[in-house]
TIROMI-787605 format. One record per residue (C-alpha): residue number from 1; chain; x, y, z. Coordinates in nm, 4 decimals, padded with zeros to 6 digits. Last residue first. Layout:
N
i | ch | xx | yy | zz
NUM | A | X | Y | Z .
...
end
This chain:
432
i | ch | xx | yy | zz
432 | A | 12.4996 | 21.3236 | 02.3847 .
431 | A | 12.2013 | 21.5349 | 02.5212 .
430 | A | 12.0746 | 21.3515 | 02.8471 .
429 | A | 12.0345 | 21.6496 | 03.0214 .
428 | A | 11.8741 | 21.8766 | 02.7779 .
427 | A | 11.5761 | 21.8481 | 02.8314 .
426 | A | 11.5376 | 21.8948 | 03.1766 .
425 | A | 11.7678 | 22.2200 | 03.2144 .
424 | A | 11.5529 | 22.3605 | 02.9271 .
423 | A | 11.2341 | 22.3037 | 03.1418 .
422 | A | 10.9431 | 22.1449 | 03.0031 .
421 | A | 10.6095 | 22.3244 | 02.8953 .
420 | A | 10.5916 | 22.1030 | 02.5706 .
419 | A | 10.6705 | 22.3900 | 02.3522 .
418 | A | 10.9475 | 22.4751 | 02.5236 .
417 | A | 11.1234 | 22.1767 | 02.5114 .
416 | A | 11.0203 | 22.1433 | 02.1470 .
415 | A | 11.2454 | 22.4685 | 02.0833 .
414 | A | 11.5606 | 22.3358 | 02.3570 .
413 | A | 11.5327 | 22.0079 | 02.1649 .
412 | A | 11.5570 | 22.1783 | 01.8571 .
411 | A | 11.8528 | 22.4185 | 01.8955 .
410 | A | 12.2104 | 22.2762 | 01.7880 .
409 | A | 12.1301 | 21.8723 | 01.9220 .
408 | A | 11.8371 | 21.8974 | 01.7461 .
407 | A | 11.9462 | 22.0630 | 01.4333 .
406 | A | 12.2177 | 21.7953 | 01.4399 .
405 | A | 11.9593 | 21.5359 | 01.5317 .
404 | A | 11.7174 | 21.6003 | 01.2519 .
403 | A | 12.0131 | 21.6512 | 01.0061 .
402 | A | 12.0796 | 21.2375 | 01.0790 .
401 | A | 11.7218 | 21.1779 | 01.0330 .
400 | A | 11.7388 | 21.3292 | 00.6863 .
399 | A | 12.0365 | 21.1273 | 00.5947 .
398 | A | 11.8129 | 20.7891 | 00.6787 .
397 | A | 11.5396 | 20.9328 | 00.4551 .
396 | A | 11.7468 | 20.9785 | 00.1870 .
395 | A | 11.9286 | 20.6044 | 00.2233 .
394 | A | 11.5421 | 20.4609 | 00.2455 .
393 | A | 11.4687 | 20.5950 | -00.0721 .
392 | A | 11.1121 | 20.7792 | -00.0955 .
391 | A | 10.8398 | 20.5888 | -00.2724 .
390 | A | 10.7632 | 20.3666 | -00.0167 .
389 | A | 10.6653 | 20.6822 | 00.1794 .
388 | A | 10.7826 | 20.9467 | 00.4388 .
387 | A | 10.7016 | 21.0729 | 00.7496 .
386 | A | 10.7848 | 21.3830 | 00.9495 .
385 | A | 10.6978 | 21.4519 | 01.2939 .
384 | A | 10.6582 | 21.7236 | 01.5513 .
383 | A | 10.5405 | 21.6028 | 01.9318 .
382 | A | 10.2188 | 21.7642 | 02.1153 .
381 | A | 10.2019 | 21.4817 | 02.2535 .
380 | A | 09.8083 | 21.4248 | 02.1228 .
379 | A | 09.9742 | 21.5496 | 01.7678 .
378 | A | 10.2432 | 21.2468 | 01.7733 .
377 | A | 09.9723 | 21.0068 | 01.8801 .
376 | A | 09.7224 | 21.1236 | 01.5614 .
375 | A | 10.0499 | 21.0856 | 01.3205 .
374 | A | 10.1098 | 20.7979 | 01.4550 .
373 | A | 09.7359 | 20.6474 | 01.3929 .
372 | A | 09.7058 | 20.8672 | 01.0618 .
371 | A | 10.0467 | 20.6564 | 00.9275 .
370 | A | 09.8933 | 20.3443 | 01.0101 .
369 | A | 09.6476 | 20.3952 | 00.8037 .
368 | A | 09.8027 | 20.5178 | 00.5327 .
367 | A | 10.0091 | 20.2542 | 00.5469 .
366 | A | 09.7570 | 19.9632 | 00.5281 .
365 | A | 09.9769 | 19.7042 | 00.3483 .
364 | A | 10.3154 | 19.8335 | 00.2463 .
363 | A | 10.5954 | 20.1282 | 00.2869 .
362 | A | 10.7962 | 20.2996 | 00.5449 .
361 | A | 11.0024 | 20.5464 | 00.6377 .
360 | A | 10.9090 | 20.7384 | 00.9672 .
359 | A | 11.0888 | 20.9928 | 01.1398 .
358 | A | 10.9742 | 21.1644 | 01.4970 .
357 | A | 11.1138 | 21.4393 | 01.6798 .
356 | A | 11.1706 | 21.4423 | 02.0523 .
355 | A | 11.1925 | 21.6474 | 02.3361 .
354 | A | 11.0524 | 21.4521 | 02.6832 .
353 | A | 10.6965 | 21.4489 | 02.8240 .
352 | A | 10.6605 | 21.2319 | 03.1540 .
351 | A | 10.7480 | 20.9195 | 03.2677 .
350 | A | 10.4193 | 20.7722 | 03.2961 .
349 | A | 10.1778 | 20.9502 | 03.0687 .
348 | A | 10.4438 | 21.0607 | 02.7875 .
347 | A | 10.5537 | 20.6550 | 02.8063 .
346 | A | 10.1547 | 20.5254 | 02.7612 .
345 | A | 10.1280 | 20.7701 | 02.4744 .
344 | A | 10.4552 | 20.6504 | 02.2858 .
343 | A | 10.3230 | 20.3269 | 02.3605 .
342 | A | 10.0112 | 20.3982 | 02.1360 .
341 | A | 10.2322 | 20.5050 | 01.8822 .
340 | A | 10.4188 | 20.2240 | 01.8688 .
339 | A | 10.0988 | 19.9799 | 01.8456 .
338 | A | 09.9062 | 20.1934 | 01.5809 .
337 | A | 10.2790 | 20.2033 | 01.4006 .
336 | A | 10.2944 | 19.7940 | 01.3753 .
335 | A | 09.9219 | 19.7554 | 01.3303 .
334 | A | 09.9010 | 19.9781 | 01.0461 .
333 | A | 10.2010 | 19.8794 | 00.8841 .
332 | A | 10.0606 | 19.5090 | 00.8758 .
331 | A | 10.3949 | 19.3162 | 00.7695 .
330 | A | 10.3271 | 19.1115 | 00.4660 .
329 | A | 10.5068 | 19.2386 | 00.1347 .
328 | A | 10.6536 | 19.5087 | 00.3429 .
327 | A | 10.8131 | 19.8288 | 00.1439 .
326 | A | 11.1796 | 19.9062 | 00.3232 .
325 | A | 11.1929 | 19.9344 | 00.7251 .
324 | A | 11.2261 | 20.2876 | 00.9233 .
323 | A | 11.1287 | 20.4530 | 01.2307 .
322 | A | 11.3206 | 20.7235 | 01.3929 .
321 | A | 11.2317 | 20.7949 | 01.7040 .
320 | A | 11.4934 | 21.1027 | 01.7179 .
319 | A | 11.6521 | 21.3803 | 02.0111 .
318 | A | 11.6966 | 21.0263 | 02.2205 .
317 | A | 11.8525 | 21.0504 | 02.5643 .
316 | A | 11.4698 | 21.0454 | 02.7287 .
315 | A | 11.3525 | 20.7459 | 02.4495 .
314 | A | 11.6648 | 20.4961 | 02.5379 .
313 | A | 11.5349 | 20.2340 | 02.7857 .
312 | A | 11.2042 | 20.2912 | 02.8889 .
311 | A | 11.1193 | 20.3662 | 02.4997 .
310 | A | 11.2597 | 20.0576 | 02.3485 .
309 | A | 11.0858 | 19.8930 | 02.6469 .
308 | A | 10.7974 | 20.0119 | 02.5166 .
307 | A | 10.8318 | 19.9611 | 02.1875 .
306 | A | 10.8492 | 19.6010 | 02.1828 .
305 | A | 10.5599 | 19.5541 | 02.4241 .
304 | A | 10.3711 | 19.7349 | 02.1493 .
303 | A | 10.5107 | 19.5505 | 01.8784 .
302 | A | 10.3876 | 19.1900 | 02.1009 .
301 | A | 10.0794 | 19.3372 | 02.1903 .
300 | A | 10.0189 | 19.4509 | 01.7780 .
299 | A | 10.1208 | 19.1181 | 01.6077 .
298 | A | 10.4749 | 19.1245 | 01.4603 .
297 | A | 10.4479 | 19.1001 | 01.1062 .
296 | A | 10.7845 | 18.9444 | 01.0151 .
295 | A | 11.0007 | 19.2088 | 01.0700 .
294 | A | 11.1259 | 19.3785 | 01.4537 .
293 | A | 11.5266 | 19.4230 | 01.2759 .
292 | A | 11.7519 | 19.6204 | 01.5573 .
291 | A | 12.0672 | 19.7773 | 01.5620 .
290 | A | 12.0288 | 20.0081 | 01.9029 .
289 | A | 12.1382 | 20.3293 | 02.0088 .
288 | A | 12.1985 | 20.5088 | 01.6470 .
287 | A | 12.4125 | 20.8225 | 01.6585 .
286 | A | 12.7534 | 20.5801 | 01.6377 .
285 | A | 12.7142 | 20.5130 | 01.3321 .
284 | A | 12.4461 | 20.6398 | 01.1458 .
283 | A | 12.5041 | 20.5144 | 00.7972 .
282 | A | 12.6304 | 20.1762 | 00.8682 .
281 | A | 12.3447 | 20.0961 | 01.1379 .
280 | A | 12.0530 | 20.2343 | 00.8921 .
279 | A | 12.2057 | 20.0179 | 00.5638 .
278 | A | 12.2337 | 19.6815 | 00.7447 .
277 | A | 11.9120 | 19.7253 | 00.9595 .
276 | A | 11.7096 | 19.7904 | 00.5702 .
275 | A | 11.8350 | 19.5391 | 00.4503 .
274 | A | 11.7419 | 19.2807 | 00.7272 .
273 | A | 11.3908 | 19.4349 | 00.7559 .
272 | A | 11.2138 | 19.6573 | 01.0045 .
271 | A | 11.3911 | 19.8991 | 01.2106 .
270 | A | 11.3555 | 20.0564 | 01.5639 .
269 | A | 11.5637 | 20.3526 | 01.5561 .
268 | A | 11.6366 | 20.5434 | 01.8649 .
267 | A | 11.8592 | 20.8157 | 01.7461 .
266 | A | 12.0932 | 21.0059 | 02.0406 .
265 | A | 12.3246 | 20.7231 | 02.1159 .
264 | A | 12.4704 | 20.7134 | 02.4605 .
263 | A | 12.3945 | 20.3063 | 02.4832 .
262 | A | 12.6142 | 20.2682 | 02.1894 .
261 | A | 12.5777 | 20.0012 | 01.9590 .
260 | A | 12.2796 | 19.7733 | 02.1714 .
259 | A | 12.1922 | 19.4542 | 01.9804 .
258 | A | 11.8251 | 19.3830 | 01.8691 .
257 | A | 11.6553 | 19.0723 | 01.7307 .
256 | A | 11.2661 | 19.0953 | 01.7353 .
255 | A | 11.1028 | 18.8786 | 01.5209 .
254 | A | 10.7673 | 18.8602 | 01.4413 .
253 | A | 10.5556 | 18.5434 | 01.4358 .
252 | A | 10.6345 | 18.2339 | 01.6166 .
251 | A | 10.7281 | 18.4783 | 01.9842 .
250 | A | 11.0122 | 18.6270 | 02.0907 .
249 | A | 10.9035 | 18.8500 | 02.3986 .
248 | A | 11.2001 | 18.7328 | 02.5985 .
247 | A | 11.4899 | 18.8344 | 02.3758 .
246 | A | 11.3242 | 19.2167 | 02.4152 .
245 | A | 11.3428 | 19.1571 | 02.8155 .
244 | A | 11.7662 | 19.0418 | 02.7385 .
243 | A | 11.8301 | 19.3129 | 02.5058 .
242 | A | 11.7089 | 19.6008 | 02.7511 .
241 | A | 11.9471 | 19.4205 | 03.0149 .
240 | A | 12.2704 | 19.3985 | 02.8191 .
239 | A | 12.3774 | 19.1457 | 02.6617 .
238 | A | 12.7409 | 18.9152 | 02.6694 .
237 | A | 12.6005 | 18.6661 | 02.4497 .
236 | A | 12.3248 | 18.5010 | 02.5954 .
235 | A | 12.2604 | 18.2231 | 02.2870 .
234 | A | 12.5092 | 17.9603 | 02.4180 .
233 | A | 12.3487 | 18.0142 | 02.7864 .
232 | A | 12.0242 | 17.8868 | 02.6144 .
231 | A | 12.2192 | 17.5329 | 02.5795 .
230 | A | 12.1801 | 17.3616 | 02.2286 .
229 | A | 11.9443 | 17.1060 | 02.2003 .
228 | A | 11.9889 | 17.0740 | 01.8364 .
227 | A | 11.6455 | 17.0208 | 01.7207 .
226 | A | 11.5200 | 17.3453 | 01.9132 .
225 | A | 11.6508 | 17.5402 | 01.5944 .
224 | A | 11.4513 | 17.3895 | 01.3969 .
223 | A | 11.1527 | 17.5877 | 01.5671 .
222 | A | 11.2823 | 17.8810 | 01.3615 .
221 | A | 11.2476 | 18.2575 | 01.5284 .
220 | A | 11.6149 | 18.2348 | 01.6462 .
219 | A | 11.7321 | 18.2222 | 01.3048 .
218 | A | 12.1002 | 18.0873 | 01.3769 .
217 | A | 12.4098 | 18.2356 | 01.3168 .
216 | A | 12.7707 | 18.0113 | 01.2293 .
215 | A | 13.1135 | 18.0080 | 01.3172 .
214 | A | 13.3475 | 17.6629 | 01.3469 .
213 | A | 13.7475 | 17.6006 | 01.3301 .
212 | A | 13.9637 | 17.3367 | 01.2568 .
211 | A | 13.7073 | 17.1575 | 01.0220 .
210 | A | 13.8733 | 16.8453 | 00.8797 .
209 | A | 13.8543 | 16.7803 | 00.4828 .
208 | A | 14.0367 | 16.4249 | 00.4307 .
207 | A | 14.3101 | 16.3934 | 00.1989 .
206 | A | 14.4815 | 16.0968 | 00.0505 .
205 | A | 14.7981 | 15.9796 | 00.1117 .
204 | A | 14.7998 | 15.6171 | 00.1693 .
203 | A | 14.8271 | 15.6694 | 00.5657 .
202 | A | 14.5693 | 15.9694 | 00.5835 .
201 | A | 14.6936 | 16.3111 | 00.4632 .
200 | A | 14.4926 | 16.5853 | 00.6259 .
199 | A | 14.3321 | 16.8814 | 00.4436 .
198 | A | 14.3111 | 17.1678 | 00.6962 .
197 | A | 13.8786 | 17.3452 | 00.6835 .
196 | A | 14.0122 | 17.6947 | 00.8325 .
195 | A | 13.8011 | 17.8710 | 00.8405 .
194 | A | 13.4548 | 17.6665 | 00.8514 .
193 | A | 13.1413 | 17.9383 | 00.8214 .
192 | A | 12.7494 | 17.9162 | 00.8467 .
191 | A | 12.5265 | 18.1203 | 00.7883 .
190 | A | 12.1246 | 18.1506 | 00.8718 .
189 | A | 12.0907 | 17.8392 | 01.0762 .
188 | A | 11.7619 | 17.6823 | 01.1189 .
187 | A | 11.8567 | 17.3161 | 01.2140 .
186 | A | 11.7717 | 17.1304 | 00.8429 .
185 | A | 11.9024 | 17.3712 | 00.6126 .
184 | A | 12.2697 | 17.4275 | 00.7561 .
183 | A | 12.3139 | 17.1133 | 00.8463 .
182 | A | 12.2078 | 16.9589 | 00.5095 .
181 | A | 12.4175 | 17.2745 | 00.3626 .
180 | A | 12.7050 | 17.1460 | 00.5576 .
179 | A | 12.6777 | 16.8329 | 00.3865 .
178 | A | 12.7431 | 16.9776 | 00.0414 .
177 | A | 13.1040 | 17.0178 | 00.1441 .
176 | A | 13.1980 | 16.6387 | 00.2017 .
175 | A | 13.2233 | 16.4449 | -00.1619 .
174 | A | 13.3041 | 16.7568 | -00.3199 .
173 | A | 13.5582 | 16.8433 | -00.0940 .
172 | A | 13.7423 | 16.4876 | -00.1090 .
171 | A | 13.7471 | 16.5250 | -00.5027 .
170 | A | 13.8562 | 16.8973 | -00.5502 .
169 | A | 14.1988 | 16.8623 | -00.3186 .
168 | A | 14.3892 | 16.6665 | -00.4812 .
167 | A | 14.3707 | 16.8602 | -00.8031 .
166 | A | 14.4933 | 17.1901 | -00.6340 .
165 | A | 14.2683 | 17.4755 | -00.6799 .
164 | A | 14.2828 | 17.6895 | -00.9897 .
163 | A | 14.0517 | 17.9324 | -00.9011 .
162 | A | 13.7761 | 17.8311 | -01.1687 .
161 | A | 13.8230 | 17.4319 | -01.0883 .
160 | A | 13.7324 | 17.5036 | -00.7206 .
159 | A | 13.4232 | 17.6938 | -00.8046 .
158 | A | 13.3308 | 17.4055 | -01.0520 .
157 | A | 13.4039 | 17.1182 | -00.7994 .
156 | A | 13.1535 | 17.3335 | -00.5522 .
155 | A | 12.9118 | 17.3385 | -00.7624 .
154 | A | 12.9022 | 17.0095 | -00.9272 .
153 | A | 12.8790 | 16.8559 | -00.5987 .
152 | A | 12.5087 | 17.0046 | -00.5618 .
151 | A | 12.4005 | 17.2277 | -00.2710 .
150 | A | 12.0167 | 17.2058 | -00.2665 .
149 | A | 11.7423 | 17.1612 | -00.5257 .
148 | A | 11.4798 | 17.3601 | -00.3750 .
147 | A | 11.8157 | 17.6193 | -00.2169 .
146 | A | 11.8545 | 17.6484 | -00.5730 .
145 | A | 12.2704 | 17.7826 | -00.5641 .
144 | A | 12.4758 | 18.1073 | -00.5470 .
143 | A | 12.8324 | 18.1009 | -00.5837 .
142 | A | 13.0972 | 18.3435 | -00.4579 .
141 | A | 13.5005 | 18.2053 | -00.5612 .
140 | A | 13.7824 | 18.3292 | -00.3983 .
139 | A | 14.1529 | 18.3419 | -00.5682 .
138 | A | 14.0864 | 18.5959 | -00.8849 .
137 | A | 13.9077 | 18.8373 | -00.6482 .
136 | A | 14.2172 | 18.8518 | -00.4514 .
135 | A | 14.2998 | 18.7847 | -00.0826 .
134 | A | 14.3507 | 18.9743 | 00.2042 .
133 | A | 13.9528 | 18.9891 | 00.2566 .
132 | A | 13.9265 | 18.6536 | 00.2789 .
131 | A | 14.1132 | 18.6727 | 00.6589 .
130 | A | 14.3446 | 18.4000 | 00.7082 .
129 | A | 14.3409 | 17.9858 | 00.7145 .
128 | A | 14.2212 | 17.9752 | 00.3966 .
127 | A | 14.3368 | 17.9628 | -00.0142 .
126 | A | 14.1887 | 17.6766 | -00.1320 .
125 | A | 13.9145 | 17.9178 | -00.1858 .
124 | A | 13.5138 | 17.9073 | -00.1074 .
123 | A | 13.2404 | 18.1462 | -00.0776 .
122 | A | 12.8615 | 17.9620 | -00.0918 .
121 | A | 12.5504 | 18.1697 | -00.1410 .
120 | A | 12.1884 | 18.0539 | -00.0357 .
119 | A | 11.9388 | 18.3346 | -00.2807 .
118 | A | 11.8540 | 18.5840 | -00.3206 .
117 | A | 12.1193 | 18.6641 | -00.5204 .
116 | A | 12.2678 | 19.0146 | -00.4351 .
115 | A | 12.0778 | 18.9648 | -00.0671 .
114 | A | 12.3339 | 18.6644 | 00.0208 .
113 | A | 12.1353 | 18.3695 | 00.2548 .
112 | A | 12.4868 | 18.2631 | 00.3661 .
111 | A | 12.7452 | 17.9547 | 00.2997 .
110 | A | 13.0607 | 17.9382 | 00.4193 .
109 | A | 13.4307 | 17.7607 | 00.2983 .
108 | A | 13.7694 | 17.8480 | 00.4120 .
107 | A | 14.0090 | 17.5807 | 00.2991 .
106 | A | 14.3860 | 17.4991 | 00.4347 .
105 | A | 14.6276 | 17.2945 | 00.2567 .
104 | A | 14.9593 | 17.1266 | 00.3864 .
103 | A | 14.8141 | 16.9863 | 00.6452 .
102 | A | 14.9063 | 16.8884 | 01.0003 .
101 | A | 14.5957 | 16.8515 | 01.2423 .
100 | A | 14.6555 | 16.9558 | 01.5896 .
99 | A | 14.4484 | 16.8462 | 01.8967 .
98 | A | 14.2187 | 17.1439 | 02.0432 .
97 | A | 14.1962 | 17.2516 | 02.3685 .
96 | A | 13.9203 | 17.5077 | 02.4922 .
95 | A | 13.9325 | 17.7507 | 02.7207 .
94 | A | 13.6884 | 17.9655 | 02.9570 .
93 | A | 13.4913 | 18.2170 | 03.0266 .
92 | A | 13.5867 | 18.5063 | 02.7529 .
91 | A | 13.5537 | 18.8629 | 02.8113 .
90 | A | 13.3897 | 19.0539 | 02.4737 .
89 | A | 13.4231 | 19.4277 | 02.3757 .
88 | A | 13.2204 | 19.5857 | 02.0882 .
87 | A | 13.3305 | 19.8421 | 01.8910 .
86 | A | 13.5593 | 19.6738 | 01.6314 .
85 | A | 13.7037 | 19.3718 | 01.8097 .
84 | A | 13.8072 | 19.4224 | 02.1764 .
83 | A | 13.9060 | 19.0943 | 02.3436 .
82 | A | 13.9070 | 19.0128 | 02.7306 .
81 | A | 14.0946 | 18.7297 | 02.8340 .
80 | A | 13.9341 | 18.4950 | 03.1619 .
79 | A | 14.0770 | 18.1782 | 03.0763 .
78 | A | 14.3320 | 18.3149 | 02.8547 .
77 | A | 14.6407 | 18.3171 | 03.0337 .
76 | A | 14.5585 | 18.0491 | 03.2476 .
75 | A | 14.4849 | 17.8028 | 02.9772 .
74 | A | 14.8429 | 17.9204 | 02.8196 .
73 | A | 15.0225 | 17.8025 | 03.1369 .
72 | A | 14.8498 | 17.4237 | 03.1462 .
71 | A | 14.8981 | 17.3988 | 02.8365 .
70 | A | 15.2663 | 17.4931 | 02.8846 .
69 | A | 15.2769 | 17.2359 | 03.1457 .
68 | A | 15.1381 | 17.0048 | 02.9510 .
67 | A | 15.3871 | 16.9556 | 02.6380 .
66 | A | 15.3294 | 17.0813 | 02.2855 .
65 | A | 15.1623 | 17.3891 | 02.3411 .
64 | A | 15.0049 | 17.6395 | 02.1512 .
63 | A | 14.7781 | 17.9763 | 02.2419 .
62 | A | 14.5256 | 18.1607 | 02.0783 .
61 | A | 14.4531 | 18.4947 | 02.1985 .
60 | A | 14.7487 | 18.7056 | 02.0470 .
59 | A | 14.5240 | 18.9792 | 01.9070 .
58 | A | 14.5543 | 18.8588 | 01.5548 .
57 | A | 14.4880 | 18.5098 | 01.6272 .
56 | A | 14.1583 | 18.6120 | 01.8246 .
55 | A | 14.0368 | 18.8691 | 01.4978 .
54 | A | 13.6457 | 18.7907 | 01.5514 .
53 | A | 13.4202 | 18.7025 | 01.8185 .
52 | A | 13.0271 | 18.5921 | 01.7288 .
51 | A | 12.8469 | 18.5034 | 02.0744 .
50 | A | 12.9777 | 18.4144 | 02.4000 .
49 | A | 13.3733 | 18.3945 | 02.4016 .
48 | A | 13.5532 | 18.0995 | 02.4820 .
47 | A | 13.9468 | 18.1244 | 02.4414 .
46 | A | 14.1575 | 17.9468 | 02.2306 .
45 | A | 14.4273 | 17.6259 | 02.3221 .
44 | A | 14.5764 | 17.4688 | 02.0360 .
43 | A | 14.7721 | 17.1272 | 02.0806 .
42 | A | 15.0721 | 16.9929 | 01.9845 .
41 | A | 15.1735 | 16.6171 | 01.9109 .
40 | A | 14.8619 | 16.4949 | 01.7802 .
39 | A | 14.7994 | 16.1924 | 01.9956 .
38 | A | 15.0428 | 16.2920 | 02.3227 .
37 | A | 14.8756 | 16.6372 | 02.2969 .
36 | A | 14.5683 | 16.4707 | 02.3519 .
35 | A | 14.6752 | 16.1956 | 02.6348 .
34 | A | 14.8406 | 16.5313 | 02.7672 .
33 | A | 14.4748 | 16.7177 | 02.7584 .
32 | A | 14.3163 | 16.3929 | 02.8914 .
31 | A | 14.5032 | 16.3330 | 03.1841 .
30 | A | 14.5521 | 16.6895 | 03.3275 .
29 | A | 14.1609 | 16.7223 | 03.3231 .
28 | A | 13.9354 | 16.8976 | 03.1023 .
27 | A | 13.6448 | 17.0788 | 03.2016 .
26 | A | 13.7337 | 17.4040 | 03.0017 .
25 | A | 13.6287 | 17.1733 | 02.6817 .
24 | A | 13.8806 | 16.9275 | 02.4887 .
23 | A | 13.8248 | 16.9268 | 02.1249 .
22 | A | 13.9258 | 16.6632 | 01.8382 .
21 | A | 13.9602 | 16.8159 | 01.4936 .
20 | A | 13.6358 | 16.8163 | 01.2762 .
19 | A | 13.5195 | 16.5566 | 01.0208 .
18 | A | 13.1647 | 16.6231 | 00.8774 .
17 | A | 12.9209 | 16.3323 | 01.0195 .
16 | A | 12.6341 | 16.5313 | 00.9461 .
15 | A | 12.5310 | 16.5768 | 01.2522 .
14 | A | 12.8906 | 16.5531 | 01.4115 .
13 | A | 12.9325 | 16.9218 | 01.2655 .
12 | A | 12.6836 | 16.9998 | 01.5152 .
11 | A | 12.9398 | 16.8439 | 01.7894 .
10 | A | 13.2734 | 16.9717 | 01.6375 .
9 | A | 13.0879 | 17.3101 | 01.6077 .
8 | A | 13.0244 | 17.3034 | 01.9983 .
7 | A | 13.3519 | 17.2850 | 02.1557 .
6 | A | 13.4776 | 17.4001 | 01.8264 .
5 | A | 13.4630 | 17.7795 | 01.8431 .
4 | A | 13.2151 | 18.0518 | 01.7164 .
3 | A | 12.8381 | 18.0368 | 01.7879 .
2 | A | 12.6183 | 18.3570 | 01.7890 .
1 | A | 12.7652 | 18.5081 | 01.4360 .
end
């Protein structure tokens, strides 16, 4: 996720004119935030985080307040809170205050491109407000639907009707869910997610879906994107500097989204495809420097460019360039490995040889051809290599990398140290 948090959901929700909870940002004065807890009674004050930041109410990071002067003390206890979720930690700039809404049902609702389906996926239960995973299969429904044809109120009436959710709630959902695939659709988002969505009563009793919470990614290569106006600073998650020059090279064609696991990591692996990304950065863990996905037939400057900063940044720590992607239906694999192969040269010839051994998985147009261009690189360097097919499984290949660096890390990059005329005390110094 690269947007979490109301201050902004309540305005893209506003798009569509889907009801969200009212939101005060950082910038709030005295006045307003008591005029708002004076209108709902109690409000909720969360941190700001850049990007996608999970597990706050867990970790004690959203505070309430019913009068001001606890506002005012919970807004400087998390102005400046630092979270750790997972592997990554994030420090927050900012609050936000948000008016209560009483309800006696919550919703979670989101809708994905899912790669079981292929297709858009929504995942609903009457059952929100906490993490899905808690609850059983028999309480969430998954539902793919024509993205040609869109998100139709029979769908989501059907899902509710198979889990058993309350009849009061079926009717005002169906009349407001499909709208967040309009939003979805129309500004370039890739998922989007509303946990809690709280049912509020109105006057005669009848409830009205209100989004108490906001997450969603965007496909930073899609022009509709730009239709919101968003703020670039939204998109700078906390990154680090190799992320930001990649994030400057993107381009209409190619994409080049990359996130830094562990800056010690010992396998540089530039990968190509979504699937692909999701299975190499589970299976090596903590190995792999970067999660990266540099699809969508990048033209050759831009791949080169890629690589080379790839290279500047993480090739002397790496014992593996290990380059992987499933079978392209469009992506020129000769152009793509003529360009990283050629940087590989450019690197040996400014900073010097360093060990390395180099993996390739790959398949589609032109890929024996691009295989001879590496492969005539690699042997210039004087650099061993191994490279394998569409034909070979990409979870085989990914386990072969990982013996790569253990042999390596054992004796390899003291071997191919030698053979390049480089001393062991060289080589080995930015072994991990």
């Amino acid at each position: 996720m690269q947007l979490t948090g109301m201050l902004y959901g309540a305005k893209l929700l506003e798009h569509v004119d889907f009801p969200t909870s009212d939101v005060l940002g950082p910038d709030a004065s005295e006045g307003q935030i008591q005029d708002l807890i004076k209108r709902h009674g109690q409000v909720f004050i969360k941190p700001l985080f850049r990007g996608g930041v999970g597990k706050k109410g867990k970790s004690g990071l959203i505070g309430k307040a019913s009068d001001l002067k606890t506002a005012l003390a919970e807004k400087e206890r998390l102005y400046f809170a630092e979270h750790r979720h997972g592997n990554a930690t994030a420090k927050a700039n900012g609050v936000t205050f948000e008016g209560g809404v009483p309800a006696e049902h919550e919703i979670y609702f989101s809708i994905t491109d899912d790669t079981r389906f292929r297709a858009p996926t929504i995942t609903i239960t009457h059952k929100g407000g906490v993490d899905i995973e808690e609850l059983g299969k028999d309480e969430i429904r998954t539902v793919p639907f024509d993205a040609l044809t869109g998100l139709k109120a029979f769908v989501i009436a059907n899902a509710l009707s198979d889990i058993g959710a309350p009849r009061e709630v079926i009717s005002p959902l169906v009349q407001h869910l499909p709208k967040l695939w309009e939003l979805m659709h129309h500004y370039g988002m890739t998922t989007l997610e509303l946990n809690p969505i709280r049912m509020r009563p109105d006057k005669n009793g009848r409830l009205t879906p209100v989004a108490c919470d906001f997450k969603c990614g965007f496909d930073r290569d899609d022009p509709r994107v730009a239709r919101l106006g968003l703020p670039d600073h939204v998109f700078a998650a906390d990154v680090s500097a190799f992320e930001q020059e990649v994030n400057e090279l993107r381009t209409h064609q190619g994409q080049s989204d990359v996130f830094v696991i562990n800056e010690k990591g010992s396998i540089l692996a530039p990968t190509f495809g979504g699937g692909a990304n999701s299975l190499v950065t589970e299976v090596l863990g903590e190995a792999a420097s970067i999660s990266s996905d540099f699809g969508g037939n990048p033209p050759y400057e831009k791949m080169k460019q890629v690589a080379r900063i790839c290279y500047r940044h993480f090739l002397r720590q790496s014992n593996v360039l290990f380059i992987i992607g499933g079978k392209s239906n469009n992506t020129d694999i000769h152009e793509t490995l003529r360009a990283m192969g050629d940087a590989l040269r450019e690197h040996f010839s400014e900073h010097g040889p360093t060990p390395l051994y180099v993996v390739v998985g790959r398949g589609g147009p032109n890929l024996v051809r691009g295989f001879g261009a590496l492969a005539e690189a690699c042997d210039a360097l004087g650099v061993p290599y191994r490279f394998f097919g569409f034909d070979s499984a990409i979870s085989e290949v990914v386990n072969y990398a990982k013996r790569v660096d253990e042999w390596m890390k054992a004796e390899g990059r003291a071997q191919i140290a030698a053979h390049l005329g480089i001393a062991p005390s060289t080589a080995n110094t930015n072994v991990h």
